[in-house]
C-alpha positions in Angstrom: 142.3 92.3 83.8 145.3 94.4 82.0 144.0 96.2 79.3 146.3 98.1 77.1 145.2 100.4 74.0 148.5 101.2 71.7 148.9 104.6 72.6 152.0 106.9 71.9 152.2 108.1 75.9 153.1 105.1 78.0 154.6 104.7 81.4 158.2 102.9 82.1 158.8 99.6 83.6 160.3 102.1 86.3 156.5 103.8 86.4 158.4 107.0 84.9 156.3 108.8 81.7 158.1 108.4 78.2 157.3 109.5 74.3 156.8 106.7 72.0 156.3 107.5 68.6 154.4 105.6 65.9 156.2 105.2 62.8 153.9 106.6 60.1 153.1 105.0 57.0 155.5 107.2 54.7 158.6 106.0 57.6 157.2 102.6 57.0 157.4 102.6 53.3 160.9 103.8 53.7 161.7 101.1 56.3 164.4 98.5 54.1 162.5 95.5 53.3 162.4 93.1 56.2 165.7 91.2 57.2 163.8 87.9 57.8 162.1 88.0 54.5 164.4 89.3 52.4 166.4 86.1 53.5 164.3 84.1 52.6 162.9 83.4 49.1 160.6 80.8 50.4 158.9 83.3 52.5 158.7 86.1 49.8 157.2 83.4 47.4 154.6 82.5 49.6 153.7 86.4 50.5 152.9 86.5 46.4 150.8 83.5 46.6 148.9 84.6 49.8 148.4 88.4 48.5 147.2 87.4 45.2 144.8 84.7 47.4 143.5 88.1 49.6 145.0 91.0 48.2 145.4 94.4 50.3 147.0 97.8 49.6 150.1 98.7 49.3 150.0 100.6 52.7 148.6 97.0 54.0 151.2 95.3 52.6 153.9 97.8 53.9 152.3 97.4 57.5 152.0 93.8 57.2 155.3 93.4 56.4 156.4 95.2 59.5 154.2 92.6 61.4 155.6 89.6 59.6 159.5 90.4 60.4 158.2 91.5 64.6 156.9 88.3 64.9 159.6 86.1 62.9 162.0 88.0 65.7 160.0 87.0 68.5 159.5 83.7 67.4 162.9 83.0 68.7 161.8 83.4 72.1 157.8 83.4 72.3 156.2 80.4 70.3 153.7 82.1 68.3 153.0 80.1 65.3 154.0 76.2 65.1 157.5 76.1 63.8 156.4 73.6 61.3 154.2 76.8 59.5 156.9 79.6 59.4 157.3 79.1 55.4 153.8 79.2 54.3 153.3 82.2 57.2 151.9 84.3 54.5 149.3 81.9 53.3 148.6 79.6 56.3 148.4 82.5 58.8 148.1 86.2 57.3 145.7 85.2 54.3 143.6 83.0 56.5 143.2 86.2 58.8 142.7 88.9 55.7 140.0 86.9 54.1 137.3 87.5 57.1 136.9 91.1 55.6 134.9 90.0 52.1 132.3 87.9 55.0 132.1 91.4 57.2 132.7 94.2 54.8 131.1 96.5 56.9 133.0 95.9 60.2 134.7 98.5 61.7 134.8 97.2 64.9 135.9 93.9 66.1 137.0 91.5 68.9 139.5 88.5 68.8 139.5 85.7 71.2 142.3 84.3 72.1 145.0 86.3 70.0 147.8 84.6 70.5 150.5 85.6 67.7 147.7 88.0 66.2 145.6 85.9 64.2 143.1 87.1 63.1 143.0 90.2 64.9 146.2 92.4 64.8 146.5 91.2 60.7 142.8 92.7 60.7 144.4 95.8 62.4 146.7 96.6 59.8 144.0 95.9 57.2 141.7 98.2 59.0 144.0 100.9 59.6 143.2 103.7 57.3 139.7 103.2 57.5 138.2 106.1 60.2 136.6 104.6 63.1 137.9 101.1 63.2 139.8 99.5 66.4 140.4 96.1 67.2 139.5 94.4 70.5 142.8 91.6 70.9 142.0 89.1 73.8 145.2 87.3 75.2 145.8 85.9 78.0 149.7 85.0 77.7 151.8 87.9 78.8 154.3 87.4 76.7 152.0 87.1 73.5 150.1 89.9 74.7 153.5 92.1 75.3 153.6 91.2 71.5 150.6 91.9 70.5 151.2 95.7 71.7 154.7 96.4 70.1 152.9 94.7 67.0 150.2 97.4 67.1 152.9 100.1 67.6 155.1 99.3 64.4 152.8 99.0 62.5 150.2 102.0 63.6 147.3 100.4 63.7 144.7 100.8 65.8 143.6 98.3 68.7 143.4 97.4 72.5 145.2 94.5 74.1 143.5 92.9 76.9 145.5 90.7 78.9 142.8 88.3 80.3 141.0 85.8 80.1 138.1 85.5 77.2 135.4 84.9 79.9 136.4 87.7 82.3 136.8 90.1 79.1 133.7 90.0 76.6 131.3 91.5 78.7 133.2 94.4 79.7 134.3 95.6 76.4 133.7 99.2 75.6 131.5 100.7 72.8 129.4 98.3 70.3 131.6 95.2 68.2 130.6 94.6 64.7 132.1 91.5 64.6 133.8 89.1 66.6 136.3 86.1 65.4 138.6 83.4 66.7 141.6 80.8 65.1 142.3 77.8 67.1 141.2 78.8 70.3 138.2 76.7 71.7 135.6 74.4 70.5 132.7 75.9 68.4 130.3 75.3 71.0 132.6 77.3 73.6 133.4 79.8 71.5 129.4 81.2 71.2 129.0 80.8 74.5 132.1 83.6 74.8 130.9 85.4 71.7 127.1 85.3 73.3 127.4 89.1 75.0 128.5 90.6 71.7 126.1 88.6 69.6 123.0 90.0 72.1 124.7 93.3 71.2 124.3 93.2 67.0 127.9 91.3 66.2 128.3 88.9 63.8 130.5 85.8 64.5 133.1 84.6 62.3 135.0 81.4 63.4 137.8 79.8 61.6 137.8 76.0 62.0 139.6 72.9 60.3 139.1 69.7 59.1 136.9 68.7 62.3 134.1 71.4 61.6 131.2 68.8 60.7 131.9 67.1 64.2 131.9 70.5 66.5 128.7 71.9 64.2 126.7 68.8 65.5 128.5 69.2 69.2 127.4 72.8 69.3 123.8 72.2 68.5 123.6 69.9 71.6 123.8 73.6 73.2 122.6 76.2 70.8 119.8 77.0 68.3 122.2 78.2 65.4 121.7 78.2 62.0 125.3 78.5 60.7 126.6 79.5 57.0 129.7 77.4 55.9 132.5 79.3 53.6 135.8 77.4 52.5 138.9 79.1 52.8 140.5 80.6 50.4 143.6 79.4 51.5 142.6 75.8 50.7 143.4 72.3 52.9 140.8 71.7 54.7 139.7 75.0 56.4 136.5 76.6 56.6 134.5 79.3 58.1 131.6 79.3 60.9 129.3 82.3 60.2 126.7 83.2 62.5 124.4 85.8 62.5 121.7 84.9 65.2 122.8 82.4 68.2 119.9 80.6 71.1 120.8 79.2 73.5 119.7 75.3 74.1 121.3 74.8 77.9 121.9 77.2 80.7 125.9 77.4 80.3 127.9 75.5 77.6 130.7 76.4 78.8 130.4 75.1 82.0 131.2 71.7 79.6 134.4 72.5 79.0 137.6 74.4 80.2 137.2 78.5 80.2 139.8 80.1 77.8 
């Protein structure tokens, strides 16, 4: 397991020790707005829709923005986010992530599994950057996504820990207590406590985003687990909604021993 928290000493890819900086938040605000969305009216349309949907400060929005333009320039290389999403990114991706924070107000601390493109977890980053003692736990285990998930936390200073591993191999060795942990489009429900189970023990809320399918893997994931789940719809309409659980049991010796490990 590669675990990498954003740091501005890092080594070269020739093992030699070099400075990176962190832009801070005034360099940020003075940053031109972002090529990609400035291009594109679609996209800055969208952003108002999604920030009036979840809004954020302005030193969010600055830091968000910075994330938005990384990824649409990584995008051409690394598939982060379906194609067919890029403009309603805002609303379908970054709004869906921001609204976990009314349902865990109190987090400071959290863990995403299975980042992939950053969702939920590096968008919670730049929500939570300002606020003292928070850090985000992001869970990859795609190199290249995870190499983005890193220069994502350096642009935009926020703070966080890449882990390039698997979800299985990485929950129980996380360091210091999680307040709560979430996941997008990662797993089944019943898979994902099972993963979430160590930091549930420990205090941590769950917060799962699912789709459409949600009734189906509720009813799958009592076959495994005593749970007694609270249902929110997303903000961002369609037909998402979010798992919340407080208190997990488990029914049978290793749920995810019925399905693939992430």
């Amino acid at each position: 397991m590669e675990e990498n928290r954003y740091h501005p000493s890092r080594l070269a890819e020739d093992g030699s020790h070099r400075r990176m900086t962190a832009p801070s938040f005034r360099d940020i605000q003075e940053m031109p707005t972002p090529t990609h969305q400035r291009a594109s009216p679609i996209l800055a349309a969208d952003k108002s829709t999604a920030l009036a949907l979840t809004p954020v400060s302005r030193e969010t929005e600055a830091r968000l923005d910075r994330y938005v333009d990384l990824l649409l320039e990584w995008q051409a290389k690394t598939n982060l986010v379906a194609p067919s999403t890029i403009p309603n990114l805002w609303t379908r991706h970054i709004s869906d992530s921001l609204q976990l924070l009314a349902l865990a107000p109190s987090a400071r601390r959290w863990a995403d599994l299975g980042s992939g493109g950053g969702f939920p977890g590096l968008v919670l980053a730049c929500a939570l950057a300002d606020t003292s003692g928070a850090m985000v736990h992001l869970i990859e285990r795609n190199a290249k996504k995870a190499a983005f998930l890193r220069e994502a936390l350096r642009v935009t200073s926020s703070q966080g820990t890449v882990h390039l591993a698997g979800i299985g191999d990485t929950v129980d060795s996380l360091v210091g207590k999680v307040d709560c942990v979430a996941a997008r489009a990662v797993a089944p429900l019943h898979q994902l406590i099972g993963f979430a189970e160590p930091l549930m023990r420990g205090g941590a809320k769950a917060l799962f985003l699912k789709g459409r399918d949600v009734e189906a893997e509720l009813t799958e994931a009592t076959k495994y687990w005593n749970i007694k789940p609270k249902l929110h719809a997303s903000r961002t309409g369609g037909h998402g909604w979010i798992v919340e659980l407080d208190q997990i049991e488990r029914r049978e010796p290793s749920p995810t021993a019925h399905g693939i490990r992430a």
